[in-house]
C-alpha positions as CSV (number, residue, x, y, z in Angstrom):
1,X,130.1,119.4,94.0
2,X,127.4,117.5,96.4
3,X,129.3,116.9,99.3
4,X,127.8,114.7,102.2
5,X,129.4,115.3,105.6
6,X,128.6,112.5,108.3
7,X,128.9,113.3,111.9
8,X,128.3,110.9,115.0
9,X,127.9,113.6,117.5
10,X,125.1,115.4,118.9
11,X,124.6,118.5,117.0
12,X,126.8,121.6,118.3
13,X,129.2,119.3,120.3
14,X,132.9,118.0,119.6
15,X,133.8,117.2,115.7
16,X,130.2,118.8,114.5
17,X,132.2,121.9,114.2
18,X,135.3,120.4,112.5
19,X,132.5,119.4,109.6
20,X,130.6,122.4,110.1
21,X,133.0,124.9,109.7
22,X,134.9,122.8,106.8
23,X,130.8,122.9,105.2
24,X,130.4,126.4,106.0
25,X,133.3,127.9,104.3
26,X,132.8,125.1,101.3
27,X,129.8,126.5,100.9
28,X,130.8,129.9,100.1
29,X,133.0,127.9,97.4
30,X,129.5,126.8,95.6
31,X,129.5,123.5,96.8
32,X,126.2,122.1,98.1
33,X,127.0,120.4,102.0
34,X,124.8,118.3,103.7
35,X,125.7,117.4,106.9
36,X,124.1,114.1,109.0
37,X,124.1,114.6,112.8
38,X,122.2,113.4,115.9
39,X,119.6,115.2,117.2
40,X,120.1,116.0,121.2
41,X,116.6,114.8,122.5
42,X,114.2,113.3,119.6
43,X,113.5,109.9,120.0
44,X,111.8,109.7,116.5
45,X,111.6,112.1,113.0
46,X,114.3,114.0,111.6
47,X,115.1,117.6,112.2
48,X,116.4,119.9,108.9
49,X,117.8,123.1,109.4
50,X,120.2,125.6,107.5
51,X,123.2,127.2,108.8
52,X,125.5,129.3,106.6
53,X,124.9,127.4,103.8
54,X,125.1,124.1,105.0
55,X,122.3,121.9,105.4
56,X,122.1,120.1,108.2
57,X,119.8,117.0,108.9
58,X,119.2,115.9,112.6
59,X,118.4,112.0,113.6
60,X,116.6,110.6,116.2
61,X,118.8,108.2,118.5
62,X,117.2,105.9,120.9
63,X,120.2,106.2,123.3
64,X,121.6,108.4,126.0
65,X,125.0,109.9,127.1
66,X,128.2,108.2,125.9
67,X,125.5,106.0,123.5
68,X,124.4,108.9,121.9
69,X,127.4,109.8,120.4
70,X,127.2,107.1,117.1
71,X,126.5,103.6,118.7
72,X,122.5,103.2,117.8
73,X,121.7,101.3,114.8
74,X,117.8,103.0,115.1
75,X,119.5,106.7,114.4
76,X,122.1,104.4,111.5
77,X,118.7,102.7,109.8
78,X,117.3,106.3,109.4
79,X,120.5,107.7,108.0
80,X,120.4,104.8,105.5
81,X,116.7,105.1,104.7
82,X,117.7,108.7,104.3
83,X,120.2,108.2,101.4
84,X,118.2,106.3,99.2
85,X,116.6,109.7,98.0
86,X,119.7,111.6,97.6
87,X,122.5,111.5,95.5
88,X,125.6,112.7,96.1
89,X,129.6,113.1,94.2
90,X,131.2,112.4,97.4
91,X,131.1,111.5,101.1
92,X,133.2,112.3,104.1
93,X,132.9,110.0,106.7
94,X,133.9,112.3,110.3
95,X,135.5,109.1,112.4
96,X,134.2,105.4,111.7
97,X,131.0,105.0,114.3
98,X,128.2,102.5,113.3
99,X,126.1,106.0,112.7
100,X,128.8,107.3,110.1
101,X,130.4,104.6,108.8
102,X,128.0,102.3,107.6
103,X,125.7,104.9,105.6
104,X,129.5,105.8,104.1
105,X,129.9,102.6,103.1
106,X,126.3,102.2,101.5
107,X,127.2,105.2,99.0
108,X,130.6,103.9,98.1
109,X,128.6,100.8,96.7
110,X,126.9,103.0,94.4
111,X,130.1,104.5,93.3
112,X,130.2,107.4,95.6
113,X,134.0,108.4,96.5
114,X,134.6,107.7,100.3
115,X,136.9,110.0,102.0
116,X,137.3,109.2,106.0
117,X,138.3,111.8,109.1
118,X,140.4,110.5,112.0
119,X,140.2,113.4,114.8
120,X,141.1,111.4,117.6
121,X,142.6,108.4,119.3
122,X,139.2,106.6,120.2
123,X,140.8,103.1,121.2
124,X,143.7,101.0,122.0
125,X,144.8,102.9,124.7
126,X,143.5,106.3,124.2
127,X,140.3,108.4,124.8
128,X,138.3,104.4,126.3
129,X,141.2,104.6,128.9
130,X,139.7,107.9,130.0
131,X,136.5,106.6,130.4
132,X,135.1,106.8,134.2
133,X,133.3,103.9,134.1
134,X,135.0,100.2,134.0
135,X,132.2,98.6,132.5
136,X,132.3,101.3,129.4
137,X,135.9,100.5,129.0
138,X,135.3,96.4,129.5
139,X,131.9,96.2,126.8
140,X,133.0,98.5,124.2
141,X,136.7,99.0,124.1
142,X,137.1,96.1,121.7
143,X,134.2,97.4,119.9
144,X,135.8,100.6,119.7
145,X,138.9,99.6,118.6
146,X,137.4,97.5,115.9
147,X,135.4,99.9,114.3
148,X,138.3,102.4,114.9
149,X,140.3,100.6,112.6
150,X,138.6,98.4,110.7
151,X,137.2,100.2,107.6
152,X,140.4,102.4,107.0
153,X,141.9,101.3,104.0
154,X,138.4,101.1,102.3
155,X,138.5,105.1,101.7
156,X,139.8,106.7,98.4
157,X,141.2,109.5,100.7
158,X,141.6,110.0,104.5
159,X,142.0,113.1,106.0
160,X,143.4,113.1,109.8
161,X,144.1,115.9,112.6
162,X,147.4,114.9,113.6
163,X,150.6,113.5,113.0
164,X,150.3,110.2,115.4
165,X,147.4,109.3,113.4
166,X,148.8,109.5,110.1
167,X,151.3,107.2,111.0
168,X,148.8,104.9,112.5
169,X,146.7,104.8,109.4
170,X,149.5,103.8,107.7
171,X,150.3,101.0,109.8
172,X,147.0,100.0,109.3
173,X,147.8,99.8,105.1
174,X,146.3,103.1,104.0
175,X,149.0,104.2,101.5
176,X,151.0,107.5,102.5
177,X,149.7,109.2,99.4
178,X,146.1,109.3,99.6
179,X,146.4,110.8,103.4
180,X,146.4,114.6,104.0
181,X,146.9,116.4,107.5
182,X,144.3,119.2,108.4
183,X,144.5,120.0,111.9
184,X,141.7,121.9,113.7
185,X,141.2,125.4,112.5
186,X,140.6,129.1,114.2
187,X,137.0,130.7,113.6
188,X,138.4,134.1,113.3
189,X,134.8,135.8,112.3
190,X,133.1,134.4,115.6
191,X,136.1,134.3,117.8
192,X,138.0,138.2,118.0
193,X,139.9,140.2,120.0
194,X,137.7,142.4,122.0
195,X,138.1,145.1,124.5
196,X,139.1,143.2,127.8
197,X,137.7,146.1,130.4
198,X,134.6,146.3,129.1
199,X,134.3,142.2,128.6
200,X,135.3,142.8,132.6
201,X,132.3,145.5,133.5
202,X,129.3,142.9,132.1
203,X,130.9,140.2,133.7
204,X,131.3,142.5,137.4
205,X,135.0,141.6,137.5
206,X,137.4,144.0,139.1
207,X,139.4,146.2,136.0
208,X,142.5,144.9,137.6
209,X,142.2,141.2,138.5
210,X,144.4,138.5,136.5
211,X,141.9,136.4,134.8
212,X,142.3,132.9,133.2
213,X,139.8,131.6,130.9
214,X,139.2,127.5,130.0
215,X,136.6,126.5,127.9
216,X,135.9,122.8,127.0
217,X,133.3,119.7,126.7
218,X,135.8,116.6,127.6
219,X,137.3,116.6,130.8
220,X,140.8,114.9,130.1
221,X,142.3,118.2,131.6
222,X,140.5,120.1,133.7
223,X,141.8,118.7,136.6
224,X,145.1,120.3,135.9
225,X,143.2,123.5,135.1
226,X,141.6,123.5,138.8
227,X,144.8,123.0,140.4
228,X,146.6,125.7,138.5
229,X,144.2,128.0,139.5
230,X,143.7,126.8,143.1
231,X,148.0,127.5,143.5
232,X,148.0,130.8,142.1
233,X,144.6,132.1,144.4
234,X,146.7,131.2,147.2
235,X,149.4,133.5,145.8
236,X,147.0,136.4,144.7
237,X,143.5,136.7,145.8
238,X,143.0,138.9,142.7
239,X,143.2,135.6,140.2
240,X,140.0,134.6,138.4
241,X,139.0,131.4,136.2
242,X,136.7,131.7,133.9
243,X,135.0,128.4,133.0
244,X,132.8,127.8,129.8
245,X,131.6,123.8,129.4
246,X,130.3,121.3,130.8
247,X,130.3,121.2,134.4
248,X,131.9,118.6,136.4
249,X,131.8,117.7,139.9
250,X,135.5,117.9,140.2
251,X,135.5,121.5,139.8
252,X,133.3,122.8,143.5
253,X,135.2,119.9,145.5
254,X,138.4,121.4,144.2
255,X,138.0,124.9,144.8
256,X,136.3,124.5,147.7
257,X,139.1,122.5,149.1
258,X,141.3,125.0,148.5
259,X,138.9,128.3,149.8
260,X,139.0,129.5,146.1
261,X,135.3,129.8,145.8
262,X,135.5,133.5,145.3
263,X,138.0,133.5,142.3
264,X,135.9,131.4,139.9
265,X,133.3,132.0,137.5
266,X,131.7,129.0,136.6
267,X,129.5,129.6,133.2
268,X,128.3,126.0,132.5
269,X,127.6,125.6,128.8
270,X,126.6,128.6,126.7
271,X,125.6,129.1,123.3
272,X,128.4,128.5,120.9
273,X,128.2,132.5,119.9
274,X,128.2,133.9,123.4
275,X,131.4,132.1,124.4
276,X,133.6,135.2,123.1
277,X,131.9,138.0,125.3
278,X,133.0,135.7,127.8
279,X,136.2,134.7,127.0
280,X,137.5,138.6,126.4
281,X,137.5,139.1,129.4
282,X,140.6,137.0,129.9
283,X,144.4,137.5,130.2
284,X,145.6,134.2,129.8
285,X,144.0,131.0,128.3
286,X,144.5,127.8,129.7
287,X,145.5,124.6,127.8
288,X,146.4,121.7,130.0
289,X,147.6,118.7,127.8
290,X,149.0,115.8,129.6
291,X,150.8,113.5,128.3
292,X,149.0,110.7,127.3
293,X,148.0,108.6,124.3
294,X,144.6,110.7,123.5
295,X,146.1,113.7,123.9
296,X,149.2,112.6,121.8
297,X,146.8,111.4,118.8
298,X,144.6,115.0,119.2
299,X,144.4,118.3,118.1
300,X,142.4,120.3,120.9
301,X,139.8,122.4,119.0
302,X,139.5,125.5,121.6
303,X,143.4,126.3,120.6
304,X,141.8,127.6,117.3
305,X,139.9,129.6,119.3
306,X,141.9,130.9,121.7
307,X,144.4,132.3,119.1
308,X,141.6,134.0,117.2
309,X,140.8,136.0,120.4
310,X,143.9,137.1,120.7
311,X,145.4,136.4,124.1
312,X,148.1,134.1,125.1
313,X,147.9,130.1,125.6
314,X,149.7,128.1,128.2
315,X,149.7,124.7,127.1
316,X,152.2,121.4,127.8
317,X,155.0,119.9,124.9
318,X,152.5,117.3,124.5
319,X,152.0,116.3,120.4
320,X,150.6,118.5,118.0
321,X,151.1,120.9,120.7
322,X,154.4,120.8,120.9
323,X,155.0,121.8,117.3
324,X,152.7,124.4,117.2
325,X,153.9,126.3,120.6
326,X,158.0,126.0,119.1
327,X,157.0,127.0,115.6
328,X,154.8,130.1,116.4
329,X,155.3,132.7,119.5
330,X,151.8,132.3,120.9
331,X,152.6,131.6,124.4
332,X,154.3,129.2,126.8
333,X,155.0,125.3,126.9
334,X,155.2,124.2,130.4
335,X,155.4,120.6,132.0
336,X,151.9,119.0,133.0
337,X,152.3,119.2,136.5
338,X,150.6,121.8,138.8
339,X,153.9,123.6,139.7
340,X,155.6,124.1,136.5
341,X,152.4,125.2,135.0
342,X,151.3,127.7,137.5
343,X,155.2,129.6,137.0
344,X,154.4,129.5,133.6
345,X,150.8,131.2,133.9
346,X,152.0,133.5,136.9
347,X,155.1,134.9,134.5
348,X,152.2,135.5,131.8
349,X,149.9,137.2,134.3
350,X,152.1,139.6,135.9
351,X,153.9,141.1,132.5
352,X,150.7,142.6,130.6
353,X,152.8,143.8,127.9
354,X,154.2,140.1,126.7
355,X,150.6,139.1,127.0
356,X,149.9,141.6,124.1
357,X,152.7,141.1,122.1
358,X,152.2,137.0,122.3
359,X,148.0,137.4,121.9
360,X,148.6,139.9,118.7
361,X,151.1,136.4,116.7
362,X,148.0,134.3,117.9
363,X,145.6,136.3,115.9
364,X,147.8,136.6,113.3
365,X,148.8,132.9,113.6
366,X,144.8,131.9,113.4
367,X,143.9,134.2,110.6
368,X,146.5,133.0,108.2
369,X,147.5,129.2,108.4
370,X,144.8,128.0,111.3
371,X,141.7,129.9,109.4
372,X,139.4,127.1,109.1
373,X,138.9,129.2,105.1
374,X,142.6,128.3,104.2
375,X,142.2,124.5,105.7
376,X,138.4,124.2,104.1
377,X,140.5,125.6,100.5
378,X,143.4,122.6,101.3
379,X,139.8,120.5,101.6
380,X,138.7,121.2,98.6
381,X,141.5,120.7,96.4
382,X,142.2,117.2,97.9
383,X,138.4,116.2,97.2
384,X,138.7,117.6,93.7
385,X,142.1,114.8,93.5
386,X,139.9,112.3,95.1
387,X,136.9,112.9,92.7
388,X,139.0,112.5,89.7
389,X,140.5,108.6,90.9
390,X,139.6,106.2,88.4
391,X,136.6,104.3,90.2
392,X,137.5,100.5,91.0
């Protein structure tokens, strides 16, 4: 099958590696994946690599942070221009930007089946409210909303992340039957348990410190992540966070507030491979999820992760969290607040022995029902159902 995969985020950031890793392991199945993407600094001309099988083709986009993630018609006209020299048996639209949606759209009227992603609450009250800046929320919150929305029921098939936006799909008149939930997935070849001492020596951290680890891109959390860590230096001065991501202001006036400087280890962002050596090093991941409507509508893709290394998560009864943690033994549900998720941590940290135990059901956990293989195979078999839907 010629599968077309359109993303609207830079490449190597966010939901590129839901439809990378669904591509990658597709792939391997004999399918030929394209994937559409945004390039992170060209301005003009297109950019083709391949990874793993997958071909992936990078656009130039005339915009520049929160624009550069879907919103410029100049990157959307190339996509289009793109397509009318390839031909393809089915497209996969990741989210509904102007970037993804409208090329989408331009195949289905040539008969191409249109399957649509929803991987996270992007309007009405979820990830817009989280936006910093008023004006952001003021000029495109409608816009978001609408596009959002808008173009649901038009898809043969619709594939979504979590249970909150199945059931807003169908509110929006996409019938139950042609909806399938695939959560995030685990990269269990990249991401493996590895021996923590030695992770400790290349790092310089002492053999028997209590270390934390917290990776991530979107801030919507790290704020309870900081303060966690900031309580439980003041209890120990042998606790250490490890940080992998983007860097935030938030994090030095925090710990330096506090006098934590000397517990953290602030990485910034690394290459996607490296994060593991990093990440081994660790006792205990962090996961905070507060409760609110983007985390509710979410599935947090470094819990994939996390599990395949092994170690134990802390994490909040927040949505598709809150299944996961009571169905599986992989660490500890705690309430979002600073207090009751320090206790939880500090009861992790202090009782090595439950940290194993708990980290060896996380690896199982990811290799089996959260390998992104077994959710691409689930893929597969609901594009093959799609595919054969008589064509209106």
């Amino acid at each position: 099958m010629r599968i077309l995969m359109l993303n609207h985020n830079i490449i190597w950031r966010s939901t590129f590696y839901r439809c990378f890793h669904f591509g990658r392991y597709l792939a391997r199945r004999g399918h030929q994946v394209t994937l559409y993407t945004i390039h992170p600094q060209r301005r003009l001309g297109l950019e083709e690599i391949e990874k793993q099988g997958v071909r992936i083709v990078q656009f130039p986009d005339l915009l520049w942070g929160i624009g550069r993630t879907g919103w410029d018609w100049w990157d959307t006209a190339h996509r289009l221009r793109k397509l009318r020299s390839e031909s393809y048996d089915l497209v996969h639209a990741f989210d509904s930007r102007p970037v993804v949606i409208h090329p989408a759209l331009a195949l289905q009227r040539r008969g191409v089946p249109l399957v649509m992603d929803w991987a996270d609450w992007w309007g009405r009250g979820g990830v817009i409210d989280e936006r910093p800046n008023k004006l952001i929320k003021l000029f495109i919150g409608g816009l978001e909303t609408w596009y959002e929305e808008h173009f649901r029921t038009r898809a043969q098939g619709t594939t979504v992340i979590s249970d909150a936006l199945r059931e807003r799909a169908i509110r929006l008149g996409v019938k139950p039957e042609t909806i399938i939930k695939l959560t995030g997935g685990a990269d269990i070849e990249n991401f493996q348990p590895r021996d923590k001492q030695q992770a400790r020596r290349v790092l310089n951290l002492p053999a028997d410190a209590k270390v934390m680890g917290f990776m991530g891109f979107v801030h919507y959390d790290l704020e309870l992540a900081l303060r966690v860590f900031c309580r439980l230096y003041a209890r120990d001065k042998n606790v250490r966070l490890l940080l992998v991501g983007k860097p935030s202001p938030l994090t030095k006036r925090l710990v330096r507030a506090a006098g934590a400087e000397e517990g953290l280890r602030e990485f910034g962002i690394v290459p996607y491979e490296k994060i593991p050596e990093i990440m081994a090093a660790a006792d205990v991941f962090l996961l905070p999820f507060a409760r609110k409507q983007a985390n509710i509508g979410r599935w947090p893709n470094k819990v994939g992760d996390y599990m395949a290394m092994g170690r134990p998560i802390v994490t909040s009864p927040v949505g598709e969290m809150s299944g996961l943690f009571q169905a599986e033994p992989i660490g500890r549900l705690a309430e979002d607040n600073p207090e009751a998720f320090s206790e939880a941590v500090w009861d992790l940290l202090r009782n090595p022995a439950q940290c194993e135990t708990l980290g060896t059901t996380a690896r199982r956990v990811a290799e089996t029902k959260y390998s992104w293989e077994f959710l691409a195979t689930r893929l597969e078999g609901f594009y093959e159902t799609v595919v054969r839907q008589p064509r209106s």
